[in-house]
N, C-alpha and C positions, 0 to 999 in steps of 0.2 A: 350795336352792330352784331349781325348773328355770324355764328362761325359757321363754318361747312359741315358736309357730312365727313370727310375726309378728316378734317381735322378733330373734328370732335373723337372721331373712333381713333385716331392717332394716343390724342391727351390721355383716355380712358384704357387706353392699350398701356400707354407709359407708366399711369397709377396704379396699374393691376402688376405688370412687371416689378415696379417697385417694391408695390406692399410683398409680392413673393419674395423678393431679393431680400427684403428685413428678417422675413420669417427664415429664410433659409441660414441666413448669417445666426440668428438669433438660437435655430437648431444645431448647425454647426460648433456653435459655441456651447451650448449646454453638454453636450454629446465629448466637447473636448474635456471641459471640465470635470468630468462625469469620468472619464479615462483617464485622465492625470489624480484624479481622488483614487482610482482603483489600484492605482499603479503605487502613491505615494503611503496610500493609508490616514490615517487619523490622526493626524500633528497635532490637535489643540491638546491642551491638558485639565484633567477637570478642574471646576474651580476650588472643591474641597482639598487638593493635594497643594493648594499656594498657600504660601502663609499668611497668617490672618492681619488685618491692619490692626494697630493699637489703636485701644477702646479708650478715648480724651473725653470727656466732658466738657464741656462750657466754663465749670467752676474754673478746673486744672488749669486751662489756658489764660482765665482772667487773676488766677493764681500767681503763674509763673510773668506774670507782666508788670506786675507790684514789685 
């Protein structure tokens, strides 16, 4: 069954709306994030300033299981 004219330009109006509506959210969102980074600054910490894991071998733990 074929749809109308009216309807088709309806559906294609509503998919364009949408895909705009994602982008716009998808912008807003970056733009929020982007303002709260500015605001907040750089919270991670390098990974050189954590302490380092202890260096086990294979041996050491079939070692300690004896």
């Amino acid at each position: 069954m074929k749809m109308n004219r009216i309807a088709r330009k309806l559906r294609t109006f509503r998919i364009t709306v949408t895909c705009l509506a994602i982008a716009l959210l998808a912008g807003i969102e970056f733009a929020a994030g982007e303002s709260l980074a500015a605001r907040i600054g750089q919270t991670t910490n390098c990974q050189t300033e954590s302490p380092q894991a202890p260096n086990v071998s294979l041996a050491d733990v079939m070692g300690a299981m004896r």
